[in-house]
N, C-alpha and C positions, 0 to 999 in steps of 0.2 A: 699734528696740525694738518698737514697734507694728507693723512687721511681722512680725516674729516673735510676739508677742501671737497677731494675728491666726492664723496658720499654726499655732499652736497651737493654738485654739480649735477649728481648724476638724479638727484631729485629734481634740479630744477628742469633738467634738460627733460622728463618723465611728465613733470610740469605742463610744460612745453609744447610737448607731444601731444595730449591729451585736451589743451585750450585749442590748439589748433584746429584739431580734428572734430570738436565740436563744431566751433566757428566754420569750417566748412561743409559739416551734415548741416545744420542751419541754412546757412546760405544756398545748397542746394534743392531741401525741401521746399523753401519761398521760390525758388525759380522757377520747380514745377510746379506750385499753386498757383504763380502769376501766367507759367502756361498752358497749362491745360484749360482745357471748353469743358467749361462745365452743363453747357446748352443741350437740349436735344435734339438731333438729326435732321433735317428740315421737313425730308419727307424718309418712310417707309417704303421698301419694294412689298411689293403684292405678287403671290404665284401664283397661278391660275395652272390649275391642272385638268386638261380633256381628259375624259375617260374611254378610250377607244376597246370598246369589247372584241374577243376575237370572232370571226366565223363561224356560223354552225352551220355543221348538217342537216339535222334535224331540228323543227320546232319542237319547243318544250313542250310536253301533255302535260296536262294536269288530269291525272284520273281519280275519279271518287273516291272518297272514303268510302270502307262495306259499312261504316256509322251512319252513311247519310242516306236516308229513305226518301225525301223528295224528291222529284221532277225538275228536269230544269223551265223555266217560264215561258224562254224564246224555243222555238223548232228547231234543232239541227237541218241547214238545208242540204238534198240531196248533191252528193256526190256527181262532178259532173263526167263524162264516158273520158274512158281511160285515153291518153294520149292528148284530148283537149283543154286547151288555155280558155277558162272561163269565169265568170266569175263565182267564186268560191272554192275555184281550184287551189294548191299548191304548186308552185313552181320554185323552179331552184335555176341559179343563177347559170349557166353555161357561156361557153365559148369567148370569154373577155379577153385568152389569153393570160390569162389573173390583173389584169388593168382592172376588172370590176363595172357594175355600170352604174351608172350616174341614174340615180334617182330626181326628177325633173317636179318643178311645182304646177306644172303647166302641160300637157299632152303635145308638145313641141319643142326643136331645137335651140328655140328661144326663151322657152321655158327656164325660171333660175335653179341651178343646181343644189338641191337642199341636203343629198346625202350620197355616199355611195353604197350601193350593196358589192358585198367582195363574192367573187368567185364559190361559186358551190353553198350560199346563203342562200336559204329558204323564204320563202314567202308566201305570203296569201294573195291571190286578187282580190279588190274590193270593187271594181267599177274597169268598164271600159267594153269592148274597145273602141279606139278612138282612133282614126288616119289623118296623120300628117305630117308633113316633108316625108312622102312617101316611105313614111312609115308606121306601123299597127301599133298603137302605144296602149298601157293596161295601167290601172294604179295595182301599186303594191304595198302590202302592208307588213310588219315583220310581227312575227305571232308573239316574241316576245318582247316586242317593244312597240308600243302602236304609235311611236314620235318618231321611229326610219321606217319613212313611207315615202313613196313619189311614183309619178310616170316613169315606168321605162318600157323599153323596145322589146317589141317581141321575137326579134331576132336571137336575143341574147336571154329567152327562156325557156325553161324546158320541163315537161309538166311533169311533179312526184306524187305518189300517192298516199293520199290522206294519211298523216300520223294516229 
């Protein structure tokens, strides 16, 4: 009889064991369904990523295919005498220092600052010159991107020859 006692006991206590452990998987699942959010984030971040190209040397050519037989529509206009800043010259950036110069919207100090050109970037003239705060200001345009463009100083260019 006390072994069967036993062998019961040890069911019930197995019993036991097992209603418990239910009863508390239970009761934990309900605690984290009454706490969690189940809502959406109020707001999203958003990245915004600038694309800062590096420096060039040289502008980019683009030379003809030997496929293509036309003419182009517009003139090439003449190259202007070697050494001078003019318009349709090339010019490249010099002496900033590598600080770069501040491409201007404006042919003045007052002018808002729209871009910089870095150190040893190339350029085209497209218009100028223009004096003011005693200084010779040019527009510039970048051969490969006609959106970095601005006045800058002609202190801080230096004429390259035609790509």
């Amino acid at each position: 009889m006390i072994k069967y006692f036993g062998s019961l006991i040890n069911r019930w206590v197995i019993a036991g064991a097992l209603l418990t452990t239910s009863l508390l998987l239970a009761v934990t699942y309900f605690a984290v369904e009454i706490i969690r959010d189940d809502t959406a984030p109020a707001s999203t971040a958003t990245v915004i990523l600038n694309v800062i190209y590096p420096p060039t040397n040289m502008p980019e050519v683009n030379t003809p295919s030997p496929i293509m037989t036309s003419t182009p529509t517009t003139p090439i206009p003449p190259s202007p005498p070697p050494g001078v800043i003019a318009v349709g010259a090339f010019v490249q950036i010099a002496g900033t220092g590598g600080d770069g110069l501040r491409l201007r919207s404006a042919p003045s100090l007052d002018g808002e600052i729209q871009s910089l050109g870095y150190e040893a970037e190339v350029f085209q003239v497209q218009d100028g010159p223009r004096s003011s705060d005693g200084y010779t200001w040019w527009f510039l345009v970048a051969p490969y991107d006609q959106a970095l463009s601005g006045w800058g100083v002609a202190n801080f260019l230096a004429v390259v020859q035609n790509p």
